[in-house]
C-alpha positions as CSV (number, residue, x, y, z in Angstrom):
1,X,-48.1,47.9,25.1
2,X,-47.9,51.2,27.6
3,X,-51.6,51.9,26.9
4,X,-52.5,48.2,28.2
5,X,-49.6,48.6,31.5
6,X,-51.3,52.4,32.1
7,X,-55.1,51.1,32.1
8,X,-54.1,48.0,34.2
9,X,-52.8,50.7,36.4
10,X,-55.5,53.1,36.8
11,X,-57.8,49.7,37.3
12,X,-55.8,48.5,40.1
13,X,-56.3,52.0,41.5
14,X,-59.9,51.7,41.3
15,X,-59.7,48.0,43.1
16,X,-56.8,48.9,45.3
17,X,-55.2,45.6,43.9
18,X,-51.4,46.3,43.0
19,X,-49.3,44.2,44.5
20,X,-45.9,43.6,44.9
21,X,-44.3,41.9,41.9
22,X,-46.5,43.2,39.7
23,X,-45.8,45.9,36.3
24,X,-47.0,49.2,36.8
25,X,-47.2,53.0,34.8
26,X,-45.7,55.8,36.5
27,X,-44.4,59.2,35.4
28,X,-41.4,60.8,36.1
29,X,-41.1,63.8,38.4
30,X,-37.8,64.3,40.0
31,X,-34.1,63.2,38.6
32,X,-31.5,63.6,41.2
33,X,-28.1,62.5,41.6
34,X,-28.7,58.8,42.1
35,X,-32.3,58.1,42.1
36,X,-35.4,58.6,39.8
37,X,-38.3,59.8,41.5
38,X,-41.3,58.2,39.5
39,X,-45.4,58.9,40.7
40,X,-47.2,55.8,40.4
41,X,-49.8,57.5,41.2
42,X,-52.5,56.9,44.6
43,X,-50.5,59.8,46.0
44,X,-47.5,57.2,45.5
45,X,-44.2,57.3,44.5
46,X,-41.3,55.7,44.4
47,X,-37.5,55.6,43.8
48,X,-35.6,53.7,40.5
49,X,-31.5,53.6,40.8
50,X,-30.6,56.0,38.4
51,X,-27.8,53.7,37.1
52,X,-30.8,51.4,35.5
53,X,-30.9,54.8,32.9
54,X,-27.4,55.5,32.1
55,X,-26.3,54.6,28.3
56,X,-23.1,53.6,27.4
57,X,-20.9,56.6,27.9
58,X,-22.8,57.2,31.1
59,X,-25.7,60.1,29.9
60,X,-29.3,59.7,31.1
61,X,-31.6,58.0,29.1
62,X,-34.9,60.1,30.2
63,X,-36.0,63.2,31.4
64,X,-38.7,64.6,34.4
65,X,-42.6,64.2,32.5
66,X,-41.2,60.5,30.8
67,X,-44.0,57.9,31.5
68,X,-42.2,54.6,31.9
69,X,-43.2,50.8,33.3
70,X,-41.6,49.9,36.5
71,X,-41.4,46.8,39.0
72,X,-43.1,47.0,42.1
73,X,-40.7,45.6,44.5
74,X,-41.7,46.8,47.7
75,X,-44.9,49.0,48.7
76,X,-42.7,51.0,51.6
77,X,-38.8,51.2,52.3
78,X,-37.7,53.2,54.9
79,X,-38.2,56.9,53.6
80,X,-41.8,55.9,52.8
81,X,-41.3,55.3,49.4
82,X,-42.0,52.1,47.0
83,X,-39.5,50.3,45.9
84,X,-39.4,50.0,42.2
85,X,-37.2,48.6,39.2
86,X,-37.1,49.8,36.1
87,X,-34.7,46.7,34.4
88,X,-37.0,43.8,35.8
89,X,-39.8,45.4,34.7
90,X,-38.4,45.4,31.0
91,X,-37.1,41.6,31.9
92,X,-40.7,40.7,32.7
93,X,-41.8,42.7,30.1
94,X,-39.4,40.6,27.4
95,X,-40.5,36.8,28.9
96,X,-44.1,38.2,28.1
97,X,-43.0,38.6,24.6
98,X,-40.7,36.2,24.3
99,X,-44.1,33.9,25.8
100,X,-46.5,35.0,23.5
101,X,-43.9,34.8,20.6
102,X,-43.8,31.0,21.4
103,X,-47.7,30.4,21.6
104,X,-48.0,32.3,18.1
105,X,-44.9,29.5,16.6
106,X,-42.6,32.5,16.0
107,X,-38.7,32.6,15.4
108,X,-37.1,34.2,17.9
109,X,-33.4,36.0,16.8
110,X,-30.5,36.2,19.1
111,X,-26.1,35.8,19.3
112,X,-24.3,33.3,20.3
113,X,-22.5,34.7,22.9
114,X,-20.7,31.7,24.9
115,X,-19.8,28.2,24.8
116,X,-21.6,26.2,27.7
117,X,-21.7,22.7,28.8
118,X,-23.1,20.4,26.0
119,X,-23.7,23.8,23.7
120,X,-24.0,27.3,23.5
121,X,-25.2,30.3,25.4
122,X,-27.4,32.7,23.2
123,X,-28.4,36.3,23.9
124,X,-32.3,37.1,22.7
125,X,-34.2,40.0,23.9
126,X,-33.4,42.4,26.9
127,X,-30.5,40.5,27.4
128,X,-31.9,37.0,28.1
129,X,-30.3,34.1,28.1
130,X,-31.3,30.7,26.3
131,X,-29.2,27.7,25.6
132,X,-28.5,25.8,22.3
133,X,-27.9,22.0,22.6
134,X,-24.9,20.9,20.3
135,X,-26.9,18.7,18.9
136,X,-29.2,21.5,17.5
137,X,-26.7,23.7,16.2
138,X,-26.7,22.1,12.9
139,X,-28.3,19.6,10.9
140,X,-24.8,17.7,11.5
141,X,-22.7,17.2,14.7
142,X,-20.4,19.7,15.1
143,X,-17.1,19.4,16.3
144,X,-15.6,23.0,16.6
145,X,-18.4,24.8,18.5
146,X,-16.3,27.9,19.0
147,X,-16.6,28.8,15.5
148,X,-19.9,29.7,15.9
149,X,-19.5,32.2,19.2
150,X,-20.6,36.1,17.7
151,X,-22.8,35.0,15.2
152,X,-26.4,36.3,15.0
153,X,-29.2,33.4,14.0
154,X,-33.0,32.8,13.8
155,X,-33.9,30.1,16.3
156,X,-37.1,28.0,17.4
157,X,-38.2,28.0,20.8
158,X,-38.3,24.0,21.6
159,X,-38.8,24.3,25.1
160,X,-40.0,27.5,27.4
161,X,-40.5,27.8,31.4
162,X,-41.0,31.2,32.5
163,X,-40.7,30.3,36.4
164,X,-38.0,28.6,35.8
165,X,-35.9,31.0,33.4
166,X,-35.1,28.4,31.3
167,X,-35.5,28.5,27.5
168,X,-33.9,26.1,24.8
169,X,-33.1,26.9,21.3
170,X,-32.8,24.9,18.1
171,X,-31.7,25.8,14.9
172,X,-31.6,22.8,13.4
173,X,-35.3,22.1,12.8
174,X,-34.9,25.9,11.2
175,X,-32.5,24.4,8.7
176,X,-33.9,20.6,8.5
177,X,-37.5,22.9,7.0
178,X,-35.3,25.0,4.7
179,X,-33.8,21.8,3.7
180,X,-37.0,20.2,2.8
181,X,-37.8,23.1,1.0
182,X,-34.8,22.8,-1.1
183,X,-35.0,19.6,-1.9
184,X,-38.3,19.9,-3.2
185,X,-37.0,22.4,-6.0
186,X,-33.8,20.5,-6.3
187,X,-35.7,17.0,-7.5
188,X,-38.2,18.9,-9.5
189,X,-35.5,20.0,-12.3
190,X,-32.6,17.0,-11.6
191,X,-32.0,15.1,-14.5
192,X,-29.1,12.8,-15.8
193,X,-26.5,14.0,-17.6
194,X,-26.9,17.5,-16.6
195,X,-24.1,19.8,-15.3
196,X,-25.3,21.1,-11.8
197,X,-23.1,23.3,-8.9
198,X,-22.9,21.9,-5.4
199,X,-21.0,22.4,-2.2
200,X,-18.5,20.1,-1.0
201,X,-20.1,18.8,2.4
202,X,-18.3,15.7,3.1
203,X,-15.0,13.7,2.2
204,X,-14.7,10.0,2.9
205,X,-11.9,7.4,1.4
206,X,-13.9,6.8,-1.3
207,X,-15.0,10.2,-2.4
208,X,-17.1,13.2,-1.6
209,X,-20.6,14.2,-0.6
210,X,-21.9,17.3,-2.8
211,X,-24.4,18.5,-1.5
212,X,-26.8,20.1,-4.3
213,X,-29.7,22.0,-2.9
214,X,-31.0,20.3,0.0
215,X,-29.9,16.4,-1.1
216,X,-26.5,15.3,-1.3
217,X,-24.6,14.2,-4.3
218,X,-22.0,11.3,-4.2
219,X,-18.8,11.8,-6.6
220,X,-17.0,8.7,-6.3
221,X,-13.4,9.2,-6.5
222,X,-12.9,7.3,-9.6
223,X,-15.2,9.7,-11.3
224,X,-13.2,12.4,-9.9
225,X,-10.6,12.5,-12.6
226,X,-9.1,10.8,-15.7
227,X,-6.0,10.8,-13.6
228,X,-5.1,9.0,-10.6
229,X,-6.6,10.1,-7.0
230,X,-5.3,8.7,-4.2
231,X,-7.6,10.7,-1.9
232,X,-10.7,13.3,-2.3
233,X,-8.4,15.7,-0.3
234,X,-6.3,16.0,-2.7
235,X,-8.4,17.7,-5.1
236,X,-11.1,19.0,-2.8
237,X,-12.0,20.7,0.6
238,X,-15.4,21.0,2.6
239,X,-16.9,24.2,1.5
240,X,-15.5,24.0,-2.0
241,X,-18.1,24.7,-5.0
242,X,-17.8,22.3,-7.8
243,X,-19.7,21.7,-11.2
244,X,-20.5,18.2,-11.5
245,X,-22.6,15.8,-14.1
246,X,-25.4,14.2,-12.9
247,X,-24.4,10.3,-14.2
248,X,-27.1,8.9,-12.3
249,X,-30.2,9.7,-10.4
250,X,-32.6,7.3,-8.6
251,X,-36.0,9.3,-7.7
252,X,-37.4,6.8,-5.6
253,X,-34.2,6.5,-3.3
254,X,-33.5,9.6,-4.1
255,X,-29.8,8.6,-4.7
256,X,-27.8,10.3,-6.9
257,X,-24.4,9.9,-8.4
258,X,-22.2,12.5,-9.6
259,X,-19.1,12.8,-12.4
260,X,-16.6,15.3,-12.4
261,X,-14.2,13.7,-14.7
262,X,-17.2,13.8,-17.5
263,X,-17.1,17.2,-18.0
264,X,-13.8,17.1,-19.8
265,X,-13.4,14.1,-23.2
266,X,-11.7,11.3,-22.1
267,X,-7.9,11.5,-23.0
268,X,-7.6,8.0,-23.8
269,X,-10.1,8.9,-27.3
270,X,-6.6,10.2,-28.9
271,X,-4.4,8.1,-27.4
272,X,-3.3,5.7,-29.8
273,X,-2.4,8.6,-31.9
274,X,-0.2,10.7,-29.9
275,X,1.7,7.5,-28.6
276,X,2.6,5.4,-31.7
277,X,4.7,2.3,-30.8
278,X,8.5,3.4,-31.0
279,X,7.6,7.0,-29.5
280,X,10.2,8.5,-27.2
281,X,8.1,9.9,-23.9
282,X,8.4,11.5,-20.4
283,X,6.2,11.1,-17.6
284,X,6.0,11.2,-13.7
285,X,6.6,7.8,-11.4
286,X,3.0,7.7,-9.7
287,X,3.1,3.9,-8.6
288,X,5.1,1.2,-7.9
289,X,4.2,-2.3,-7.9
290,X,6.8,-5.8,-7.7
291,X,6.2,-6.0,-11.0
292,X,6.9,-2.6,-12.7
293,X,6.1,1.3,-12.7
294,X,3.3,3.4,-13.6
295,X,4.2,6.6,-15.7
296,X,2.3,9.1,-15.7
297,X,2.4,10.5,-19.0
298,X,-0.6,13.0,-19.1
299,X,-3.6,13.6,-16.9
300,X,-5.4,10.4,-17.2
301,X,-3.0,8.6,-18.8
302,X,-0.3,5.7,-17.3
303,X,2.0,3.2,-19.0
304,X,3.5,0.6,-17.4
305,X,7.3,0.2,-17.3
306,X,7.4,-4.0,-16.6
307,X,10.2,-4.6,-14.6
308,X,12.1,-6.8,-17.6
309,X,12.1,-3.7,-19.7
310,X,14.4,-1.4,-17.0
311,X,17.8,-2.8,-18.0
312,X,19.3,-5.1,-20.3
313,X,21.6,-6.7,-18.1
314,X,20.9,-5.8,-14.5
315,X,18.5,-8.3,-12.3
316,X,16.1,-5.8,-11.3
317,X,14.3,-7.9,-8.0
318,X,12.0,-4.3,-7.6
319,X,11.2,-1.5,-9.4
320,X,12.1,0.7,-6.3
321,X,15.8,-0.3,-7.1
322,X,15.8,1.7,-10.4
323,X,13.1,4.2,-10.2
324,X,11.6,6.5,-6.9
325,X,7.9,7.6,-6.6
326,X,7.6,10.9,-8.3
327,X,10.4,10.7,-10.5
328,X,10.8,12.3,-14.1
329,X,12.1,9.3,-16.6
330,X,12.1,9.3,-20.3
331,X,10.9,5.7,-21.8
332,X,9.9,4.2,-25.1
333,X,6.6,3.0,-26.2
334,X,6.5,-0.8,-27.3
335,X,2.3,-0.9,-27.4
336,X,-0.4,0.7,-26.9
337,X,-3.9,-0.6,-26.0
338,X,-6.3,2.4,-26.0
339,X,-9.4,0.2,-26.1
340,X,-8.7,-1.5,-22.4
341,X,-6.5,1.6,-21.3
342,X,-3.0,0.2,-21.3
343,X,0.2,1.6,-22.7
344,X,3.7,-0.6,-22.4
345,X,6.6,0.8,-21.6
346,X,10.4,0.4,-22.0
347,X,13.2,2.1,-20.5
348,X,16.3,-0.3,-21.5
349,X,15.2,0.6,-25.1
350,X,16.9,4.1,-25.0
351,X,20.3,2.0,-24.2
352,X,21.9,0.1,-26.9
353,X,21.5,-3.6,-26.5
354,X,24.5,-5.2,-25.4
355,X,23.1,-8.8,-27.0
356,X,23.3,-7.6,-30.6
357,X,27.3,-7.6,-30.1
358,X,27.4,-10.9,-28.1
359,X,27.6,-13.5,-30.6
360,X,30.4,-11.6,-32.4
361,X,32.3,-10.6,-29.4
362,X,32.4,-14.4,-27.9
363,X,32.4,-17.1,-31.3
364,X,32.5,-20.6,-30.4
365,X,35.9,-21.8,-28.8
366,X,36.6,-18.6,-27.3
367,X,38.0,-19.2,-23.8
368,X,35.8,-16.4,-21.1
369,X,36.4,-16.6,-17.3
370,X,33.2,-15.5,-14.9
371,X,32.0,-16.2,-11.4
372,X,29.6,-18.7,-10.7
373,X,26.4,-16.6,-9.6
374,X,23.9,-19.4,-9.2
375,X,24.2,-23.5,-9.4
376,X,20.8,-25.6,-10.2
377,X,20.4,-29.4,-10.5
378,X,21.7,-29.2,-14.3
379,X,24.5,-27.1,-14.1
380,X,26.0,-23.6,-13.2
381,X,25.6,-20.2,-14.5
382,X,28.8,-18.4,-14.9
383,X,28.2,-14.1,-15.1
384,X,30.9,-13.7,-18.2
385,X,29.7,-9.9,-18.2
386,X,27.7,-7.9,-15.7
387,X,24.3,-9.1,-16.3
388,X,25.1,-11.8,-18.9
389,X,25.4,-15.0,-17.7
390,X,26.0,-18.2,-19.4
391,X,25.0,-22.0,-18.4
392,X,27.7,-24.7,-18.3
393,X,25.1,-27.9,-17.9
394,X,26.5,-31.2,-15.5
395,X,27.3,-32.6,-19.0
396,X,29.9,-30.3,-20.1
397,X,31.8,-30.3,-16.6
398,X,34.1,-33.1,-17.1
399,X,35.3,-35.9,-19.5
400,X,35.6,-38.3,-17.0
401,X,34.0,-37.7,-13.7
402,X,30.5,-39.0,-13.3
403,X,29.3,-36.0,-11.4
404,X,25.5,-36.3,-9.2
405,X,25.0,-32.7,-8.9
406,X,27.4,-29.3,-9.9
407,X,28.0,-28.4,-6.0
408,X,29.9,-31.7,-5.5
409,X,32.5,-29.6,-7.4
410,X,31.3,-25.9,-7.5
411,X,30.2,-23.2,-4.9
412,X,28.5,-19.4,-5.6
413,X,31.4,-17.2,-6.0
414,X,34.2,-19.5,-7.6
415,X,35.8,-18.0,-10.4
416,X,35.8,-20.5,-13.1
417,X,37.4,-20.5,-16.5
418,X,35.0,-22.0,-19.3
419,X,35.0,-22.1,-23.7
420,X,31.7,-21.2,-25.3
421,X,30.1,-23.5,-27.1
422,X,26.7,-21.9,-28.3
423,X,25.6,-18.3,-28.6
424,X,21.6,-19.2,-29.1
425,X,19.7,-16.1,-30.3
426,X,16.7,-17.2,-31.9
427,X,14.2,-17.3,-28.8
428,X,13.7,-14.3,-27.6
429,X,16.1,-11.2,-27.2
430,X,17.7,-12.7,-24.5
431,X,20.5,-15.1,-26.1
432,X,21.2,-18.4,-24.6
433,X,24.9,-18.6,-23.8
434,X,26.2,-22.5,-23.7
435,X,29.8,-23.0,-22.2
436,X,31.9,-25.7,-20.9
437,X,34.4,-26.4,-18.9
438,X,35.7,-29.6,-19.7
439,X,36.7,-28.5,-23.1
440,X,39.4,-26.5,-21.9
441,X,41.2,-29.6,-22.6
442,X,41.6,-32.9,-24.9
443,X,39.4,-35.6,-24.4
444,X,41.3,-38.3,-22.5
445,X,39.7,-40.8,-23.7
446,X,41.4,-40.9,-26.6
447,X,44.1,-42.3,-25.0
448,X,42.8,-44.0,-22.1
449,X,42.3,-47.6,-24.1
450,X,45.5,-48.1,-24.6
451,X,47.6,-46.3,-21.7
452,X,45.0,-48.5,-19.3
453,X,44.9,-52.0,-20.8
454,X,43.0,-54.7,-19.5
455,X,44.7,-56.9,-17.1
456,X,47.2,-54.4,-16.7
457,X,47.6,-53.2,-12.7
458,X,48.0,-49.4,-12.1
459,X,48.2,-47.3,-8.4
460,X,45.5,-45.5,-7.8
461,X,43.8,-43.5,-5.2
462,X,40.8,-43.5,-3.2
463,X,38.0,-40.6,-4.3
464,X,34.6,-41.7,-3.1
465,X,33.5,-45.0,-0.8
466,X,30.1,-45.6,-1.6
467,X,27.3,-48.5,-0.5
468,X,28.0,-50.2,-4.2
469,X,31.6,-49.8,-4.3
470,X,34.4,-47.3,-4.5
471,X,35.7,-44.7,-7.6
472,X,39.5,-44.2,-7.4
473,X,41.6,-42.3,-9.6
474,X,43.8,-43.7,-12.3
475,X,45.2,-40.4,-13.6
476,X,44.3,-36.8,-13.1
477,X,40.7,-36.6,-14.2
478,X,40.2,-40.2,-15.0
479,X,38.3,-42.2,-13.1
480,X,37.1,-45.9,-12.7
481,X,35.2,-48.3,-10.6
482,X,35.9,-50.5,-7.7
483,X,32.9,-53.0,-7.2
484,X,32.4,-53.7,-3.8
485,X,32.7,-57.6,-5.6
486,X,36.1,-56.5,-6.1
487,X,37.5,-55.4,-2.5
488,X,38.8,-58.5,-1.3
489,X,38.5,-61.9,-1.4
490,X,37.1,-61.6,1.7
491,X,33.1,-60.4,1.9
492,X,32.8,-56.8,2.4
493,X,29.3,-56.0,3.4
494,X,30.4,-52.3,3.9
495,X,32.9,-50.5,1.4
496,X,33.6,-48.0,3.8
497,X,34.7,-50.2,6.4
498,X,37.8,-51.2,4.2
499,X,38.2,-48.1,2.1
500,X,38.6,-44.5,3.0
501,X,38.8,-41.3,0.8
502,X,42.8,-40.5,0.2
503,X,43.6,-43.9,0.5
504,X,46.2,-45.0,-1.9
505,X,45.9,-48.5,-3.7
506,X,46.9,-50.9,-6.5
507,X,43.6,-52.2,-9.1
508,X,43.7,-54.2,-12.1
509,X,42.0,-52.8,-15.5
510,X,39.2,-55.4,-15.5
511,X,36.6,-53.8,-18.3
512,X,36.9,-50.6,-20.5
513,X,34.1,-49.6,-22.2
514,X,35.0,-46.3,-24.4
515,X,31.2,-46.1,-25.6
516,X,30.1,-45.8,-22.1
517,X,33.1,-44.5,-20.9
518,X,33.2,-46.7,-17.8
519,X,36.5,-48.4,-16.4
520,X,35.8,-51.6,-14.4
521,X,38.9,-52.3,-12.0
522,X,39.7,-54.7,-8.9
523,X,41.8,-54.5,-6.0
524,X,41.7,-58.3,-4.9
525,X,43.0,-59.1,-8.8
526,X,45.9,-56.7,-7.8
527,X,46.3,-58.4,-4.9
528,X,46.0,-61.8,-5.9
529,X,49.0,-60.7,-8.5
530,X,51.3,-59.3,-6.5
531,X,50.9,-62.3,-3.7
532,X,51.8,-64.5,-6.7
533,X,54.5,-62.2,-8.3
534,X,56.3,-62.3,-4.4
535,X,55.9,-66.1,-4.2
536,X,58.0,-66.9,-7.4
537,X,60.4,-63.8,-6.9
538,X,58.9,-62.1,-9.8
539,X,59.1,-58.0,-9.7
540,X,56.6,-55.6,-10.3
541,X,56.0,-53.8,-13.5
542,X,55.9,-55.3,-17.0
543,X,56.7,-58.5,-15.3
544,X,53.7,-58.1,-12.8
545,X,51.2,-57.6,-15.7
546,X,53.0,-60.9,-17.8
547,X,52.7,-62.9,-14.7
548,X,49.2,-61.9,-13.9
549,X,48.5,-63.4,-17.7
550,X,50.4,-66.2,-16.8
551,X,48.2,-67.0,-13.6
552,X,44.8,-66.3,-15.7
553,X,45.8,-68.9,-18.3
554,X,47.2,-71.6,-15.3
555,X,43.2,-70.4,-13.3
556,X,42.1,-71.1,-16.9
557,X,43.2,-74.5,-17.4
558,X,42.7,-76.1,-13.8
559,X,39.1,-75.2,-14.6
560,X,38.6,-77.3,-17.3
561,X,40.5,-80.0,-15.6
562,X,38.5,-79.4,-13.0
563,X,35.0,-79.4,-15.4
564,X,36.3,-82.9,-17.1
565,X,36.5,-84.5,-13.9
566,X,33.0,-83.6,-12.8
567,X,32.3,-85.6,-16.6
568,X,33.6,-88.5,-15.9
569,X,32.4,-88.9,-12.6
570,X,29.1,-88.7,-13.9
């Protein structure tokens, strides 16, 4: 390129047509302390700042006889020399290049020196500067541009103004064509079912993006291991190189989908060997769910632990109660499914089973004494033992009381005293305990015909006014019924007007039904008595209950009278 500078040169000469601004040959004649004389020749010469020789440590790059290209800056300064410039002369020279590098669709290298608004500044020849878009430093955005400040690249010149000084880079369309390149001889030889290598390029929430050769793989994350994944990062990293199987491969979209799991045999092909029903086992807590825990109990391989089979006796309401993610537990197998992947688990199983004893432990008639941990509309459960309750139905509560529902007479918490009835083990493991309460004593209805007679009047006292009538108690626990016929003589359209809960009153034993076991009773019969009893002087008692015979017979009689009349009249 000197040759070509040096015969522009001697042709200017002959034309007397170097200007200013222009590149021209000259030789060196004179080094001093800050200048370099060079001869341009014309009987010219002119002065270069010797500081545009120095290297590094500060020795001069050239000696007196060098021929070397300078900038014409100005024809005359002061002394009555030119004015020349060694370091634009090689700037100038280096656009040239850089120019006819572009029109010849060359690469031009360079180093990424700084990081610039919306990219990167990057050295090239001579010291020239050129900027790199973001959006062109790789074939995806990147976020940490810093990372790639001191590295040296090939880039394409995308846009060049030499006026202007401005030149843009892009290494992108460098890589998109190696790319395509890649791909071509990655599609050529992809098949299914073979093992390939790839780089790990992206991770998503539902797996990772290998990229093979200039096409990217996707290995779904339930392809990523036998085992459970919660996340691609916690297996992988971007940058990682993995061998995957090609499982699928779609050459028209060009789609491909990738297994790492199929490299290895599937562990669930031996389970039902290695975990025989009855087999004691240990395992990690990977997963809980309301209704039980997932053991891990090899790579690829989870029972569940149903939340009925943690504890005999304790009402597990969540798995978290008993058992912590990532926790080491022994449990028994009870089945095995290897066909649809499913192994059941049992923990209680390693704990004797408190049932087996029950029935022994508590025969019929044995009196047990529990709180009352839950009441329903057909009785009460009573906890005898922790975790063991039994049921004492609305029918077994009491001999005599007619009772609507259990909380008229129980609440959560009492502590009640029952007898068992019925230890019922034939459904299930889980025995059905029956006790009851009013067998704790006699059935007074034994007794009841004949200690409350009909026609005989009793004191009794008020328990419940209802809209039909009221019940009143004759004895402890024995109970009859006041119709609201019965009241008075009077009409009561309301019990509750003339009755009141406490209240204590005399009734006569008007029906008693042992079948039914249902006492009919009246207070205006009572009444009726006693107003007659008082009349003739007659006391209460034994005397009361004669004369109240003696005043049905007299009622009896004027009635017929009464019904012969009405005959003979007609």
């Amino acid at each position: 390129m000197g040759d070509s500078f040096a015969a522009m040169f001697e042709e200017s000469l002959k034309h007397g047509d170097v200007k200013e601004g222009e590149i021209v040959r000259g030789r060196v004649i004179q080094i001093n302390k800050d200048h370099v004389i060079v001869d341009i020749g014309d009987k010219s010469e002119g002065q270069v700042a010797l500081a545009e020789f120095l290297g590094p440590d500060g020795q001069v790059l050239l000696k007196e006889g060098d021929e070397i290209d300078v900038y014409l800056e100005s024809r005359e300064n002061e002394n009555g020399l030119c004015v020349l410039s060694k370091e634009k002369a090689d700037r100038l020279k280096v656009w040239d290049e850089i120019s006819a590098a572009c029109e010849r669709d060359e690469l031009i290298e360079g180093v990424i020196s700084q990081r610039v608004k919306g990219g990167l500044a990057v050295g090239i020849r001579g010291g020239v500067k050129a900027f790199l878009p973001g959006s062109q430093v790789d074939l995806r955005p990147v976020r940490n541009l810093d990372s790639f400040i001191g590295k040296q690249f090939k880039f394409k010149v995308i846009k060049f103004n030499k006026k202007r000084g401005n030149i843009v880079l892009s290494r992108r369309v460098l890589l998109e064509k190696e790319r395509a390149e890649l791909k071509e001889q990655t599609l050529e030889k992809l098949t299914e079912g073979q093992t390939v290598e790839g780089i790990v390029k992206n991770l998503t929430e539902y797996g990772a993006f290998i990229d093979l050769g200039g096409i990217d793989g996707l290995l779904h994350i339930t392809d990523m291991s036998w085992g459970r994944v919660n996340h691609p990062s916690e297996l992988f990293q971007v940058g990682d190189h993995v061998r995957v199987k090609v499982l699928k491969y779609n050459a028209d979209t060009e789609r491909v989908s990738l297994g790492l799991k199929q490299i290895t045999d599937d562990p669930w092909s031996h389970a039902a060997e290695r975990y025989t029903p009855g087999t004691v086992v240990k395992g990690k807590v990977v997963s809980l769910k309301d209704y039980g825990a997932f053991i891990e109990l090899e790579e690829g391989i989870e029972g569940l632990v149903h939340i009925s089979e943690m504890s005999w006796t304790r009402r597990v309401k969540h798995p978290s109660k008993v058992v912590v993610v990532g926790d080491t537990v022994e449990a028994v197998v009870l089945d095995i499914d290897a066909k649809n992947n499913r192994i059941s688990l049992g923990m209680k199983q390693l704990e004797p089973n408190p049932y087996e004893q029950l029935a022994a432990k508590y025969p019929p008639g044995t009196s047990v004494k529990g709180r009352v941990r839950n009441i329903a509309d057909f009785g009460i459960f009573v906890e005898i033992e922790e975790g063991i309750d039994g049921l004492v139905h609305i029918s077994d509560m009491s001999w005599t009381q007619r009772i609507k529902h259990p909380s008229e007479m129980f609440n959560k918490g009492d502590e009640v005293e029952a007898v068992v009835i019925n230890i019922d083990t034939t459904d299930g493991e889980k025995p059905k305990i029956s006790l009851g309460i009013k067998q704790l004593n006699a059935d007074p209805w034994a007794i009841i015909p004949d200690k409350f007679k009909v026609g005989s009047i009793v004191p009794a006292k008020v328990q419940k006014v209802l809209d039909f009538g009221a019940f009143v108690e004759l004895d402890k626990g024995v109970e009859g019924l006041v119709h609201v016929s019965e009241i008075s003589d009077d009409r009561v359209e309301d019990p509750r007007s003339v009755l009141k809960p406490g209240q204590d009153v005399n009734v006569e034993v008007i029906s008693l039904d042992p079948q039914e076991r249902k006492i009919g009773l009246s207070i205006k019969a009572a009444n009726r008595a006693a107003a007659v009893s008082a009349a003739q002087g007659f006391g209460s008692g034994e005397l009361g209950a004669k004369l109240g015979d003696v005043l049905k017979k007299k009622g009896k009689k004027q009635r017929r009278k009464q019904d012969e009349d009405e005959e003979e009249e007609e």
